[in-house]
C-alpha positions as protocol buffer text, in pm:
chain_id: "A"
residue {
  index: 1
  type: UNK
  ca { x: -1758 y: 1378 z: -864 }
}
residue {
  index: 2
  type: UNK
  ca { x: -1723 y: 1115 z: -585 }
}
residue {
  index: 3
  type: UNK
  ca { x: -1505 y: 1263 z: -203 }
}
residue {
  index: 4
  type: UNK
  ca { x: -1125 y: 1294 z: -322 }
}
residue {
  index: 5
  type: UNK
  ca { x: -815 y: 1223 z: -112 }
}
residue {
  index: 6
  type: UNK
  ca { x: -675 y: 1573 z: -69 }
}
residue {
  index: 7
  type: UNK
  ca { x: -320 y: 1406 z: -103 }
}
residue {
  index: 8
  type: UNK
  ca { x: -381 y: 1331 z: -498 }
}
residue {
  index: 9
  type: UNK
  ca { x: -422 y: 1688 z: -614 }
}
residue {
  index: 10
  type: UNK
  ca { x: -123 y: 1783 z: -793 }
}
residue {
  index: 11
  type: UNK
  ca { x: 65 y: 2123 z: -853 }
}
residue {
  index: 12
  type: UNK
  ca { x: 347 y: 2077 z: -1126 }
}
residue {
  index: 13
  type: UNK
  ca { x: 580 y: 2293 z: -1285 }
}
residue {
  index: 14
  type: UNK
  ca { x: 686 y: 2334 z: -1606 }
}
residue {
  index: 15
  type: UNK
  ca { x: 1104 y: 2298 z: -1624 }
}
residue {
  index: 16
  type: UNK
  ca { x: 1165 y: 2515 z: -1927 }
}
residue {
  index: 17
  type: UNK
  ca { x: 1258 y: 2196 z: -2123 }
}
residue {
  index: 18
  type: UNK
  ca { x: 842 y: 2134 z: -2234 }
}
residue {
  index: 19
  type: UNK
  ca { x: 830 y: 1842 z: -1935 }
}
residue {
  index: 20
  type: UNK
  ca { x: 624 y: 1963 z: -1605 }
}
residue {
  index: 21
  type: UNK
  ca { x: 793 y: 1852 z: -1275 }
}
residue {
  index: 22
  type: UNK
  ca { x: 538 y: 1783 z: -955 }
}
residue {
  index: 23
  type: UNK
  ca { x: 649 y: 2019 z: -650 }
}
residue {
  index: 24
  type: UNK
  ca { x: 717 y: 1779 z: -421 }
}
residue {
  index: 25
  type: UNK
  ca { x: 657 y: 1781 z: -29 }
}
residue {
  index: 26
  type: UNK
  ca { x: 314 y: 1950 z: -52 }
}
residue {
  index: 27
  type: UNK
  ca { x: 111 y: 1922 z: 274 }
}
residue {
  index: 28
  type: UNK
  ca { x: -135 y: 2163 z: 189 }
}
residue {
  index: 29
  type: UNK
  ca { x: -298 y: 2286 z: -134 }
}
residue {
  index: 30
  type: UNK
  ca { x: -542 y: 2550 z: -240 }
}
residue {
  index: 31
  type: UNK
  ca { x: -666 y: 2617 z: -587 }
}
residue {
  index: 32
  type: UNK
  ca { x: -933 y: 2960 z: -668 }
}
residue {
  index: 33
  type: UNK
  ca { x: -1060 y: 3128 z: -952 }
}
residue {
  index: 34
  type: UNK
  ca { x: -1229 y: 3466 z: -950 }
}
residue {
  index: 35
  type: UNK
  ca { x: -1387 y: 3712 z: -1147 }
}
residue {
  index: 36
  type: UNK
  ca { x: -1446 y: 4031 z: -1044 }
}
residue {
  index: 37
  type: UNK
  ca { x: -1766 y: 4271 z: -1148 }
}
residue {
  index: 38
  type: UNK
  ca { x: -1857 y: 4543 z: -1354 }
}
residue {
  index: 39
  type: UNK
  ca { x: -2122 y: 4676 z: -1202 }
}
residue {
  index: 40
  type: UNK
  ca { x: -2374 y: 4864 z: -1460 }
}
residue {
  index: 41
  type: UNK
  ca { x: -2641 y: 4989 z: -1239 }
}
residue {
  index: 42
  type: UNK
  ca { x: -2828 y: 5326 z: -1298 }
}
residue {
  index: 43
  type: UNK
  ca { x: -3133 y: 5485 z: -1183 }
}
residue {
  index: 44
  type: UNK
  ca { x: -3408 y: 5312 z: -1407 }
}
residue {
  index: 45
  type: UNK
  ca { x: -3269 y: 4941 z: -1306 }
}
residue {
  index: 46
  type: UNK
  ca { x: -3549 y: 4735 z: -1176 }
}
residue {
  index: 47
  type: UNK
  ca { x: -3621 y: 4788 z: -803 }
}
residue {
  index: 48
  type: UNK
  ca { x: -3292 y: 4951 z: -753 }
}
residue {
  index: 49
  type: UNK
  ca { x: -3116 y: 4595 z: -788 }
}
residue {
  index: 50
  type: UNK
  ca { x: -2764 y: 4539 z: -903 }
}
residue {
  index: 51
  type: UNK
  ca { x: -2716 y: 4523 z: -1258 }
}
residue {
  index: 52
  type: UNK
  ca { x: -2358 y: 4329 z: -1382 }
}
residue {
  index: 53
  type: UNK
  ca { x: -2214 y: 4333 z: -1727 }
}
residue {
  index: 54
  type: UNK
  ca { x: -2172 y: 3979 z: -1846 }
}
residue {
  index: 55
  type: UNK
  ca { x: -1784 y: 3856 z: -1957 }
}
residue {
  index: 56
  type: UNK
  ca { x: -1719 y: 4194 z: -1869 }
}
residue {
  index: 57
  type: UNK
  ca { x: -1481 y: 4149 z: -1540 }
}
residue {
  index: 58
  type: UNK
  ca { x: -1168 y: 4055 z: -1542 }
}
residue {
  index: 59
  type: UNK
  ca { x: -1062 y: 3675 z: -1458 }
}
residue {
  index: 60
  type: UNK
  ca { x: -750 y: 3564 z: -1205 }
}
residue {
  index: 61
  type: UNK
  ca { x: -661 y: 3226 z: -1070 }
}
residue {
  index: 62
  type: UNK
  ca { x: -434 y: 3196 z: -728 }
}
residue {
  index: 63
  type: UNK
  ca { x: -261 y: 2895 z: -616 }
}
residue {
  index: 64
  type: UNK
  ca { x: -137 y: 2838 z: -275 }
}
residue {
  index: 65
  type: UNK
  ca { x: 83 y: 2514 z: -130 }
}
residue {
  index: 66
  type: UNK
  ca { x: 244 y: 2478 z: 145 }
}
residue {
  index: 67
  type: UNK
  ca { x: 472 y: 2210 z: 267 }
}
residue {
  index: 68
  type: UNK
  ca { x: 837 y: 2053 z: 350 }
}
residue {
  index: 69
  type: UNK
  ca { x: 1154 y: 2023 z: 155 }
}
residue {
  index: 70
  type: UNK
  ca { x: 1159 y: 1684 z: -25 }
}
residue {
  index: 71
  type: UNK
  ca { x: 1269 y: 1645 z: -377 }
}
residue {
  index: 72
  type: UNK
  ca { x: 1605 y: 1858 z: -466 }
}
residue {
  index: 73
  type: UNK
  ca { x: 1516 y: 1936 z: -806 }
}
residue {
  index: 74
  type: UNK
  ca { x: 1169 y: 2084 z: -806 }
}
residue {
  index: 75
  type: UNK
  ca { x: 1281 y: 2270 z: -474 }
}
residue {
  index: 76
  type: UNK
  ca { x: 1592 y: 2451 z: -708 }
}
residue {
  index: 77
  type: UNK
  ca { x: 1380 y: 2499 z: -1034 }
}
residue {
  index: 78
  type: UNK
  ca { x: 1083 y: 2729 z: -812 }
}
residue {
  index: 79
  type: UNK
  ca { x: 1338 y: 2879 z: -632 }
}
residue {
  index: 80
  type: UNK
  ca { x: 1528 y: 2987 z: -947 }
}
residue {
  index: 81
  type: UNK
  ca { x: 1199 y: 3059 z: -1118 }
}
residue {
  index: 82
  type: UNK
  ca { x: 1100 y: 3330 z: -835 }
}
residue {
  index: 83
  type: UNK
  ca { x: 1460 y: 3474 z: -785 }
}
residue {
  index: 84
  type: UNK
  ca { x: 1465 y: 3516 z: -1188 }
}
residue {
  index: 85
  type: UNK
  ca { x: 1097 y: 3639 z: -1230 }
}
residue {
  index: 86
  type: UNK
  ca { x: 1045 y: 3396 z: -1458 }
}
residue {
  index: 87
  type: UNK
  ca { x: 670 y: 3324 z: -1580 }
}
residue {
  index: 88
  type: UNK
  ca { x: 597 y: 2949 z: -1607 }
}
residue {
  index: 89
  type: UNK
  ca { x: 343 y: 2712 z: -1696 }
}
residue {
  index: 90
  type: UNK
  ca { x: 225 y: 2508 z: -1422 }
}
residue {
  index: 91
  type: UNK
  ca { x: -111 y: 2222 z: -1426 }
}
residue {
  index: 92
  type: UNK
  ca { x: -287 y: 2169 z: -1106 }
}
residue {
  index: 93
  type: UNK
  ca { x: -453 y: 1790 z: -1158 }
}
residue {
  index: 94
  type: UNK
  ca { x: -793 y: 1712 z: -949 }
}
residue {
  index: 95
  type: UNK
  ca { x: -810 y: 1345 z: -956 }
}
residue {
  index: 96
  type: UNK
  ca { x: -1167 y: 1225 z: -1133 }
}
residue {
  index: 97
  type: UNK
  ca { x: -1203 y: 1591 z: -1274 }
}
residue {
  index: 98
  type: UNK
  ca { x: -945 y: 1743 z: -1514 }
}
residue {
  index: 99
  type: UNK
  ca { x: -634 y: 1924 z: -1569 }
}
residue {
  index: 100
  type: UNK
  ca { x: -628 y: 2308 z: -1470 }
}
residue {
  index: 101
  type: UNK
  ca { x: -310 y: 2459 z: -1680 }
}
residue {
  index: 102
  type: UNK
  ca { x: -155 y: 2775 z: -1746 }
}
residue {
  index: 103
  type: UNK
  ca { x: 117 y: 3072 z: -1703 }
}
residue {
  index: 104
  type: UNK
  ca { x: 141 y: 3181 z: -1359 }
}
residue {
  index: 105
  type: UNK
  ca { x: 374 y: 3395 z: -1148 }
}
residue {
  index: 106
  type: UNK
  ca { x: 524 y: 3346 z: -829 }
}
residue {
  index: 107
  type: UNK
  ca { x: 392 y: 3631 z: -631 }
}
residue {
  index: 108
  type: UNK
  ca { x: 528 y: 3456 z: -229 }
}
residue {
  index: 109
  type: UNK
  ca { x: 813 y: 3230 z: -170 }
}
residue {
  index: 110
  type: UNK
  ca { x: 793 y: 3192 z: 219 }
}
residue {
  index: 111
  type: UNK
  ca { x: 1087 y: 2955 z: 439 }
}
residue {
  index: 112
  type: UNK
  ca { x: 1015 y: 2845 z: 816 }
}
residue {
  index: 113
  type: UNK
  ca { x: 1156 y: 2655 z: 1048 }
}
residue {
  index: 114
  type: UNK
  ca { x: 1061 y: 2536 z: 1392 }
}
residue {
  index: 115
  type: UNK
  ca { x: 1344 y: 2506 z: 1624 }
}
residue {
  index: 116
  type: UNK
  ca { x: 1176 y: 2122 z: 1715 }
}
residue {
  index: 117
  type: UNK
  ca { x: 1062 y: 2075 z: 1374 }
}
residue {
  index: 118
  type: UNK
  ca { x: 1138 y: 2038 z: 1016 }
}
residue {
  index: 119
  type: UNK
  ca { x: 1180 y: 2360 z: 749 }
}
residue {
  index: 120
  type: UNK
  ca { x: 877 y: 2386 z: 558 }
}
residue {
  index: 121
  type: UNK
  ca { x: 759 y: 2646 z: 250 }
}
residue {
  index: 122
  type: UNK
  ca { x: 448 y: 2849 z: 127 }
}
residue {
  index: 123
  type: UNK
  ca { x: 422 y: 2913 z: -218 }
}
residue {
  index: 124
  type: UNK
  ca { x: 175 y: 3138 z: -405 }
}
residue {
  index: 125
  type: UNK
  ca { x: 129 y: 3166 z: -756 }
}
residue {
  index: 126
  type: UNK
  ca { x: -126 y: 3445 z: -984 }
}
residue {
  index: 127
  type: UNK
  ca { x: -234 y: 3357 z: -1314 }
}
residue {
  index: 128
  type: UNK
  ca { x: -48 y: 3564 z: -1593 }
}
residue {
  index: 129
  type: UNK
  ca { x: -255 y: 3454 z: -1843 }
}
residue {
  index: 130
  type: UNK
  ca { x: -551 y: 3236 z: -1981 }
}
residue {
  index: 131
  type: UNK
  ca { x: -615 y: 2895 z: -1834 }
}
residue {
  index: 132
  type: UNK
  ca { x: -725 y: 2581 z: -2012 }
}
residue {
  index: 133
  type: UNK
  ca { x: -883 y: 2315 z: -1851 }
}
residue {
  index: 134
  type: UNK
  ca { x: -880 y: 1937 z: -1985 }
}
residue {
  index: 135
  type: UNK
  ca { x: -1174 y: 1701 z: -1840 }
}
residue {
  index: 136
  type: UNK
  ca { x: -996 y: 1328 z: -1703 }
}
């Protein structure tokens, strides 16, 4: 995969209706998956080295975004979707590699504002659930 243009990776949201609606204003986006360990080590392991349980760990994904206020719509629907707890599908798109998608969970809804500048938002998101992933 050729250098990408930070600006073309996408975080959507689903609206409840089966369409997903990009968040719109994002300056700033971060996308990890993690797995954690189960660690299986006892006293006849080889040389006293680590010994992990394969598929055995349990998998997360967190999304992060930050960014300014620009498109009413998307704005209200994550709002409403962290005030009401809701759980909704969201896709983050990489341009030239694929389609991340899956439930997640608003787990941060941050508001700032600059007395000399403009009111931006931080948003984090867990996975609730599995992930699929669709190649471009």
């Amino acid at each position: 995969m050729a250098a990408q243009k930070g600006k073309d990776l996408l975080l959507k949201v689903e609206d409840g209706a089966g369409q997903f609606v990009t968040v719109a204003g994002l300056r700033t986006h971060r996308f990890a998956l993690n797995a954690d360990t189960v660690d299986i080590t006892h006293m006849e392991s080889a040389g006293r080295w680590r010994e992990l349980l394969a598929g055995a760990g349990v998998k997360r994904a967190s999304i992060a975004g930050a960014g300014v206020f620009k498109d009413v719509a998307s704005d209200a629907l994550i709002r409403a979707t962290f005030f009401e707890g809701i759980i909704r599908g969201w896709q983050v798109i990489v341009p030239s590699f694929g389609v991340i998608e899956g439930d997640f969970h608003i787990s941060s809804l941050d508001y700032r504002g600059e007395h000399s500048g403009e009111v931006t938002f931080e948003l984090s998101l867990e996975s609730a659930g599995p992930l699929t992933f669709t190649v471009a």
